[in-house]
C-alpha positions in Angstrom: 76.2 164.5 111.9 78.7 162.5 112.6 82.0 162.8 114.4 84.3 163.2 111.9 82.2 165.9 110.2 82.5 168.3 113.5 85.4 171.1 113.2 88.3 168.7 115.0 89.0 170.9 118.7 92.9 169.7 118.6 93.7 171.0 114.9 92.0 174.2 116.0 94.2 174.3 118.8 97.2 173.6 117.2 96.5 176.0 114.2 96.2 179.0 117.3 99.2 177.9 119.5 101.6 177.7 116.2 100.6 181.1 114.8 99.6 179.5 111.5 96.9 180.6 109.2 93.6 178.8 109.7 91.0 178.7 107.0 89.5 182.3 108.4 92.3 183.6 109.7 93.4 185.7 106.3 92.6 188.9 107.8 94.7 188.5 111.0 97.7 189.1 108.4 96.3 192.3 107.3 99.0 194.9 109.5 101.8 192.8 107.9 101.0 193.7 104.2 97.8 196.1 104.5 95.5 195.6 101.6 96.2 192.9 99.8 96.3 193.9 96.2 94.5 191.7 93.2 96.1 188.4 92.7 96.2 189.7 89.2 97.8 192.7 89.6 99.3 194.3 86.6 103.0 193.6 86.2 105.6 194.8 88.1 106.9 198.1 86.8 109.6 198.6 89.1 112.6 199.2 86.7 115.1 201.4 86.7 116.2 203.3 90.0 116.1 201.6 93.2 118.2 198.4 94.7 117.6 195.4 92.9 114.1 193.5 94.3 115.9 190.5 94.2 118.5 189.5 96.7 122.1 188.8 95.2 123.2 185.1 94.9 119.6 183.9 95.6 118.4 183.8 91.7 118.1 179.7 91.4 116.3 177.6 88.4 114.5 174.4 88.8 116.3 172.1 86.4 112.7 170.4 85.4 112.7 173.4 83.2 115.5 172.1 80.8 114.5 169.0 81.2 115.1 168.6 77.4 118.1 170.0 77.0 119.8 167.8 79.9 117.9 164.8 78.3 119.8 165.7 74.8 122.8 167.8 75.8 124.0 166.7 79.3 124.4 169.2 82.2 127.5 170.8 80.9 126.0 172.6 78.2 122.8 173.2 80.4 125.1 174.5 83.3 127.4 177.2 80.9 124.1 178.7 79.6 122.7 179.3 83.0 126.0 180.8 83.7 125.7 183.3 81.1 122.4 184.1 82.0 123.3 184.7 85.6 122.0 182.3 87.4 123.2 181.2 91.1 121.6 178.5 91.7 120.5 175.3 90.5 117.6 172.7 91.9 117.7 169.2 90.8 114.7 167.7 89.4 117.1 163.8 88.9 120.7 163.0 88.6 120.6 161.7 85.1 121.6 163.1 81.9 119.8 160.8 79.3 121.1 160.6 75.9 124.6 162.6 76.8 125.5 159.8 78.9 126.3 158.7 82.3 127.1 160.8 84.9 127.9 160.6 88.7 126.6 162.7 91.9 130.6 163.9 92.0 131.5 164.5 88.6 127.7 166.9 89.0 128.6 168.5 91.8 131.8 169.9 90.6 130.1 170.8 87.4 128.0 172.9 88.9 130.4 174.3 91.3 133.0 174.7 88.1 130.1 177.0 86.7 129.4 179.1 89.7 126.0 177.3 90.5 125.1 176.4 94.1 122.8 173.2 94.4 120.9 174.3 96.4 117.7 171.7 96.4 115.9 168.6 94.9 112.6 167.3 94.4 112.5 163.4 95.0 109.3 161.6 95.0 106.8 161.3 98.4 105.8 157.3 97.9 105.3 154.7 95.4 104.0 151.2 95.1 107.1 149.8 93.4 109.4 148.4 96.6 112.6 149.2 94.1 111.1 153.4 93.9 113.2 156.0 94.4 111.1 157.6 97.3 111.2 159.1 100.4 108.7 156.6 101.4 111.0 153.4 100.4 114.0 155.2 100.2 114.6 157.3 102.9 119.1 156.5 103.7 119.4 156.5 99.4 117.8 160.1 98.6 119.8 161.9 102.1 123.2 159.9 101.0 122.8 161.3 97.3 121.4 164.8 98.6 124.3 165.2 101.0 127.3 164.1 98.2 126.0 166.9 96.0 126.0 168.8 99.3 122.9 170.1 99.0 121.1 171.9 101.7 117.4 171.2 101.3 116.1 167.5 100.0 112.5 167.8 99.2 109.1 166.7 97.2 107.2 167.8 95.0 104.5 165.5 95.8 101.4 166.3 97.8 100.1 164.8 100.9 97.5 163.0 99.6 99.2 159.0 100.2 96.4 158.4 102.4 93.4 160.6 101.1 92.4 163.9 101.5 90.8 163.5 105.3 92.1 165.5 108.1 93.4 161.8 109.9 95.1 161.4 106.7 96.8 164.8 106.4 97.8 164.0 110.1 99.4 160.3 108.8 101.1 162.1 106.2 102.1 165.5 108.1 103.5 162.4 110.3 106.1 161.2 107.9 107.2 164.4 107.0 108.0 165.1 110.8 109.9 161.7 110.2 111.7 162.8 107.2 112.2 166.2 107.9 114.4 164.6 111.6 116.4 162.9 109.0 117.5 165.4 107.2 118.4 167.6 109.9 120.2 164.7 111.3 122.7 165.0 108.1 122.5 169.0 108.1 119.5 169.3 105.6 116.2 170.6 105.1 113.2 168.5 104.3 110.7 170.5 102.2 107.0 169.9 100.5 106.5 172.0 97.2 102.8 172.9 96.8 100.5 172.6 93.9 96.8 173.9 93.3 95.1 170.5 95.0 97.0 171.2 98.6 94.5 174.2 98.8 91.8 172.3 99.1 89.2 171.1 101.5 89.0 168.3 103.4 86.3 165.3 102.6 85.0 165.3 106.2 85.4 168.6 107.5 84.7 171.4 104.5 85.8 173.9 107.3 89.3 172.6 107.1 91.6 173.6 104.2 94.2 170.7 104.1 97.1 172.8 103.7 96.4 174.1 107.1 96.3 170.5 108.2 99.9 170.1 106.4 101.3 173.5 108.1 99.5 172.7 111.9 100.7 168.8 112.0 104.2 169.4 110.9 107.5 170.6 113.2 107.9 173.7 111.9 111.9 173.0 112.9 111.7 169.8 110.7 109.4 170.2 107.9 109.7 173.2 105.5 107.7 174.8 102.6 108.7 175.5 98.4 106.4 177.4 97.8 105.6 178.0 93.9 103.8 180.6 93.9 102.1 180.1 90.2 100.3 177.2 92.1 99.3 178.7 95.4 97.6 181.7 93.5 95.8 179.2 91.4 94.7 177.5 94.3 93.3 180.8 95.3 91.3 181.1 92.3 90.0 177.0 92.5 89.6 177.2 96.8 88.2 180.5 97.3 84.8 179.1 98.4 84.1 176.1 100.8 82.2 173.2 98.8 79.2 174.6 100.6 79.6 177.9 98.7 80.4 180.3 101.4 83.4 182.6 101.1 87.6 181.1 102.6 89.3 183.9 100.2 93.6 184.1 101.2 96.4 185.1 99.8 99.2 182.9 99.2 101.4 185.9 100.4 100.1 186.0 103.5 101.0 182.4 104.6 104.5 183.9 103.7 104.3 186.8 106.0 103.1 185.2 109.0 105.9 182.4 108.9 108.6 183.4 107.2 111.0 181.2 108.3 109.1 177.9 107.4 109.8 179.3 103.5 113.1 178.9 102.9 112.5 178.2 99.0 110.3 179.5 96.4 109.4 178.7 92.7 108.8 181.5 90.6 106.2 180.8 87.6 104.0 183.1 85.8 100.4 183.1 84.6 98.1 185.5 82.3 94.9 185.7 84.2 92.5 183.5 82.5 89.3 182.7 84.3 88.0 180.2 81.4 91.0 178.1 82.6 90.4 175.5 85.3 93.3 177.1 87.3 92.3 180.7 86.6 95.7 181.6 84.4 97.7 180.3 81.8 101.6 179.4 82.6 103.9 181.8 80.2 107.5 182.8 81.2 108.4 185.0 84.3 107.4 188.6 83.2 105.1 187.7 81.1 102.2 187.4 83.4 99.9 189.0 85.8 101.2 188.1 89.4 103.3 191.0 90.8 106.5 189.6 91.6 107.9 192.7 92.6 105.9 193.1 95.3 105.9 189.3 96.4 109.8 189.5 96.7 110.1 192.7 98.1 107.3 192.0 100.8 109.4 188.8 101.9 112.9 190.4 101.5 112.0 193.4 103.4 111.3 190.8 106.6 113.7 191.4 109.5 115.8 192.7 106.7 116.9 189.3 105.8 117.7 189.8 102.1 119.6 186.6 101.9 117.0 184.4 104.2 115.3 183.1 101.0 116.5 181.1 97.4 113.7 181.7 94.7 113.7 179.5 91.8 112.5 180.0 88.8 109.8 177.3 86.9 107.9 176.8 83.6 106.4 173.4 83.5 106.1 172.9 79.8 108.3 176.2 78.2 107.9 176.5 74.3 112.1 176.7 74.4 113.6 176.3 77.7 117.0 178.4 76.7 114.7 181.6 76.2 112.6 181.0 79.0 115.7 180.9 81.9 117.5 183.6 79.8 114.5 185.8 79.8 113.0 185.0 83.3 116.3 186.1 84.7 116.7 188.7 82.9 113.1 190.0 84.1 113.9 189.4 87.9 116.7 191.0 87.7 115.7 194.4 86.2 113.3 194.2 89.1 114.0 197.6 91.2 112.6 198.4 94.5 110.0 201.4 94.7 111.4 204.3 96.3 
């Protein structure tokens, strides 16, 4: 066997003397939460009496959502409808407004602000092999100058750590760069996040005892690097990763990673799924409500932390909506009827 193939003594290390989750450690979480129930839970049924689950001001929507309706209509139109459906927030998924015309990071900022939505965040690419890419990687002075004129507080990516494969030594070069970009953005006041999809749940190549996401949270400054986490994805990472290639059982709970660091998950994207086993992810996206992950008890398990109610922004996502008006106007709508249980 060779060496690269043997469990690697320093990411063990670092994964114990951080507190963060290693690829056995699910239980260890188990007086935060207590059982954890089925990642397909029935919905929520929390209406009705009770405080609202979901902190006030914190109700954000990721603009790749209406990515359409910007394209056709401009941000105006887009912005007065997420007004009305009583929206906070807004994360940026580009600057550009297609068809409607030119628009600059000024004139975007106050529109937002003119319609009572806080920018909060924006997902800019990792790396690219065009030199002229808009990318952290190439980029780095261009994507904090236009993140800090729209005054946002987080700058992050969507894109996964996989630049230099999907080794541990490659989720170290990567987790690398992150500590890099992450210094950065604190240096101008931000936060530098990664937003996870299915893949980050993975093992890695050499070392099928390692899930790379523990690589990602172990290698990274927890005061420079933070986590989105969409939680649509992490669950169906749970359903693709729940066994190492060599078959035996690595079951977690993307709630879990929450709990035990709360603080490294500042942002959230809120999707839904139908379970759907035949599916290669193990559900089908539909609009926030509509689905079988138990939102109420996802936010009110992180809100209830420390009692920090306003510690966390949650966004909500669908990656290909059949109309993106009724899916933000019904998502929200959803999240908010969201009552505690008593």
């Amino acid at each position: 066997m060779s060496r690269m193939s043997q469990p690697d003594p320093e990411l063990t290390h670092r994964l114990s003397r951080r507190g963060m989750l290693g690829v056995a450690a699910g239980a260890t979480a188990e007086g935060l939460l207590g059982a954890a129930a089925p990642a397909t839970a029935a919905p929520a049924t929390g209406h009705g009496r009770g405080r609202p689950v979901l902190p006030p001001g914190r109700l954000g929507i990721q603009l790749y959502s209406l990515r359409d309706k910007v394209s056709t209509l401009g941000f105006a139109p887009v912005f007065a409808e997420l007004e009305k459906y009583g929206y906070d927030e807004v994360e940026f998924a580009g600057y550009t407004q297609g068809s409607a015309g030119p628009i600059t990071l000024a004139q975007l900022k106050r529109l937002a602000r003119d319609h009572g939505l806080n920018p909060i965040g924006s997902h800019v690419g990792y790396y690219a092999g065009d030199p002229n890419a808009y990318t952290f990687a190439q980029n780095l002075t261009k994507v904090l100058d236009d993140a800090q004129a729209l005054g946002l507080k987080h700058i992050g990516t969507a894109s996964g750590p996989f630049r230099y494969g999907s080794t541990v030594d490659a989720w170290k070069r990567a987790a690398e760069e992150f500590n890099t970009y992450g210094a950065a953005a604190r240096a101008r006041g931000m936060k530098f996040y990664q937003h996870n999809h299915s893949d980050e749940f993975a093992f890695a190549e050499d070392n099928p005892k390692v899930r790379l996401y523990d690589v990602l949270l172990a290698e990274t400054d927890p005061d420079l690097v933070f986590l989105e986490m969409d939680i649509f994805w992490a669950y169906a990472g749970q359903f693709r990763f729940s066994r190492r290639p060599d078959g035996t059982p690595a079951p977690f709970d993307p709630l879990r990673y929450v709990l035990r660091q709360p603080d490294r998950y500042p942002l959230f994207h809120v999707k839904d799924g139908v379970s759907d086993p035949g599916n290669e992810f193990g559900y089908r996206m539909v609009d926030v409500g509509d689905g079988d992950i138990d939102y109420q008890r996802f936010i009110s398990a992180v809100t209830r932390l420390k009692g920090e109610r306003l510690a966390h922004h949650w966004q909500v996502e669908h990656d290909q909506p059949t109309e993106s008006f009724t899916f933000a106007r019904r998502s929200s709508a959803y999240l908010h009827s969201l009552k505690e249980k008593c």
